[in-house]
N, C-alpha and C positions, 0 to 999 in steps of 0.2 A: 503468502509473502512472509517473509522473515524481519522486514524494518519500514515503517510507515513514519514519516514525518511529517508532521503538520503545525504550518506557521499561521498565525493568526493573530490578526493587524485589525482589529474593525475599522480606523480612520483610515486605512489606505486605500487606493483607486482598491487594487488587488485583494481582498480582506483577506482570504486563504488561499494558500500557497500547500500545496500536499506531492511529497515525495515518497514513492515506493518502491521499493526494489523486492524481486521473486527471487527467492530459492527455491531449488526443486533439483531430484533426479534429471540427469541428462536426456535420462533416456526415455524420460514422459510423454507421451506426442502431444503437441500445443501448435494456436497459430494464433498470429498477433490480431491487435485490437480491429475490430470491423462491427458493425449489425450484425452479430451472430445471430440476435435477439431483438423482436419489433421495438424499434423505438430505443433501445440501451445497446452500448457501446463499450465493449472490452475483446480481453483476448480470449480466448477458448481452448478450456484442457479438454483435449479430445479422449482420452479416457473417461473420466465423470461427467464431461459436458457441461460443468460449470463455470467458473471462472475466479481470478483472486482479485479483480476490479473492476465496478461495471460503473459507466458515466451515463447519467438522465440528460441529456443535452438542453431540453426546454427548460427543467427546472434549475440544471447546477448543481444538481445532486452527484456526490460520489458513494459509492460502499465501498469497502476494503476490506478484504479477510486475512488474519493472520493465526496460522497455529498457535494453539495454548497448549498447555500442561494440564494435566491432571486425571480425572479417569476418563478409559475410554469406554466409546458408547456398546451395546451391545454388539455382537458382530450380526445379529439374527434380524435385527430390527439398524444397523449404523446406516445412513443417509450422506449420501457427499454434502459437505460445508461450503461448495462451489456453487449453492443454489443461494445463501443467505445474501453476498454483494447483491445479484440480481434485484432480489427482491426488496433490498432496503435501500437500492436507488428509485427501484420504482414507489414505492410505496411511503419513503419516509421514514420509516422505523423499523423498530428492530417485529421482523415477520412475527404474527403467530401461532409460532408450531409448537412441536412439543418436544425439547432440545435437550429429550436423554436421547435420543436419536443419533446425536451429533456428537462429535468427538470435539475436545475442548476449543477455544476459540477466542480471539479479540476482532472485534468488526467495531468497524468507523464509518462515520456515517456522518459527510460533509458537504454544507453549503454556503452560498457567500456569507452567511449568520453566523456559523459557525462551525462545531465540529462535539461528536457526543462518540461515547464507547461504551461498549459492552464485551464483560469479559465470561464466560464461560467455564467452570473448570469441572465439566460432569455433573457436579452437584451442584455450586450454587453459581446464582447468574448476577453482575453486579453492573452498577448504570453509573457513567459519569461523564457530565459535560466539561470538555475542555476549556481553560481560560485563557485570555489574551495569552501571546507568546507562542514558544517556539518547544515542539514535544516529541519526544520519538516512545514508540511503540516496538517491541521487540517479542521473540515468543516469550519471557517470563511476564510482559505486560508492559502497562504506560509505566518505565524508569522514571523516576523524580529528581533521584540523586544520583551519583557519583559511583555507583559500586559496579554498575555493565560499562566495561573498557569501551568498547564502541560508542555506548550514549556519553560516556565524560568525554572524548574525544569531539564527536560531529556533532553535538548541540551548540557550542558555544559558535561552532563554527559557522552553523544553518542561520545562528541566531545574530550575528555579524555580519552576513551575506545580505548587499543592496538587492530592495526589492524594487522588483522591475515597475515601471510607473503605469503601463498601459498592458494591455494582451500581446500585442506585437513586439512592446520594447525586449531587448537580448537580455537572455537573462547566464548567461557563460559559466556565471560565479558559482550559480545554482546546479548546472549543467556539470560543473567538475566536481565538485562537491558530492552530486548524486550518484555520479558514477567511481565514489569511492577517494578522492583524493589523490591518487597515483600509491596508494599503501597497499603492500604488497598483499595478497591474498593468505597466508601464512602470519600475520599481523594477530596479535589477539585482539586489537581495534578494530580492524577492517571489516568493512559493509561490502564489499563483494568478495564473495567465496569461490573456492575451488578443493575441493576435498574427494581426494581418489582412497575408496574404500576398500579396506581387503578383500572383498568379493570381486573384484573389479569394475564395480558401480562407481560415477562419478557423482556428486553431491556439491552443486553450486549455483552461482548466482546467474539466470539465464535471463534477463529483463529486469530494466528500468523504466517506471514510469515517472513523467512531470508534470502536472497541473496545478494550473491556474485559473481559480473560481471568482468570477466578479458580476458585480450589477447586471454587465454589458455581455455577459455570455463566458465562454470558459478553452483555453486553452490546454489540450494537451498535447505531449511530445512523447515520445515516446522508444526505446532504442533495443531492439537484440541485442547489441554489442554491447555491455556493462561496463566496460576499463575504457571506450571511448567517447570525451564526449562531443565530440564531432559528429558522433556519428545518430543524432535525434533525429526521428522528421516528425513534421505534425501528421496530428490525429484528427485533430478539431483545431481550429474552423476547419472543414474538409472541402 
């Protein structure tokens, strides 16, 4: 994925609130979220076989992987980073392998308590639990301030956005928000992409996910269609 949001409310029914949306080559083969995998729930790149979000439904656990910067792994020993969600929905934490393997990385790893990252950059590995509030994740990292156009833009906005009171209550606001705002793809803001390459490779946003983590079990939605938001269905409860 290219942008992970994650709101966190501990006093609310809701406590966290997690928005993602995938970039990737058009031309990837993928299929959306199901039990690809005993027991975990996400979508499946059918090239690597891993995945960029996998949901533990007993526990309420999500992992999220997001591309990072910095060096890559070796090509003789590199391992897909689509196996890390997997494994640190099931498990809780961050796996332990040995992650010169892996080419850089930010993985999230959330439940109704809260929300923790880990950032990768080839050489060093760094830990950090998120606080109350509202955060976005991008590939340079967790943004704090102001300087990525897309996070000054959709934080304030994620961060003003009513949160839903129940697992069933609509959540619309969330819903348009996630799939971009109506801002045009060519935007230096914009969280859904579209970029046709001089090779003629197409480079964009092909899936949005919505989840909602609470006491009570964990709603997600989830949509192909990125520019509409009409167009979610659920995932969970199934």
């Amino acid at each position: 994925m290219c942008t992970v949001v994650v709101s966190i409310d501990p006093s609310a029914e809701i406590p966290l609130i997690l928005v993602g949306v995938r970039d990737e080559f058009t031309g990837r083969p993928w299929v959306p979220p199901a039990e690809h995998w005993p027991g975990l729930i996400g979508g499946r790149d059918l090239q690597a076989g891993g995945t960029w979000l996998a949901v533990d439904p007993p526990t309420r656990r999500v992992g999220a992987l997001l591309n990072g910067r910095g060096v890559l792994a070796p090509e003789e020993t590199r391992r897909s980073r689509g196996e890390l969600p997997l494994r640190a929905a099931a498990e809780g934490r961050l796996p332990d392998l040995d992650l010169t393997c892996y080419d850089p990385f930010h993985l999230v790893l959330a439940d109704p308590g809260g929300a923790r990252l880990w950032h990768w950059n080839g050489v060093l590995l760094g830990e950090e639990e998120l606080p109350p509030g509202t955060h976005m994740i991008v590939n340079s990292g967790w943004e704090q301030g102001d300087e990525n156009e897309r996070v000054a833009f959709f934080r304030p906005l994620f961060a003003k956005a009513g949160r839903p009171a129940t697992l069933d209550a609509p959540w619309e606001e969330w819903r348009e928000l996630a799939t971009g705002a109506g801002l045009p793809s060519g935007d230096p803001r914009a969280m859904i992409i579209h970029h046709e390459l001089p090779d003629g490779r197409v480079f964009g946003s092909l899936s949005v996910t919505l989840l909602a983590l609470a006491a009570g079990g964990v709603r997600y939605d989830f949509t192909e269609d990125p520019r509409d938001p009409a167009a979610f269905r659920r995932v969970l409860p199934g």
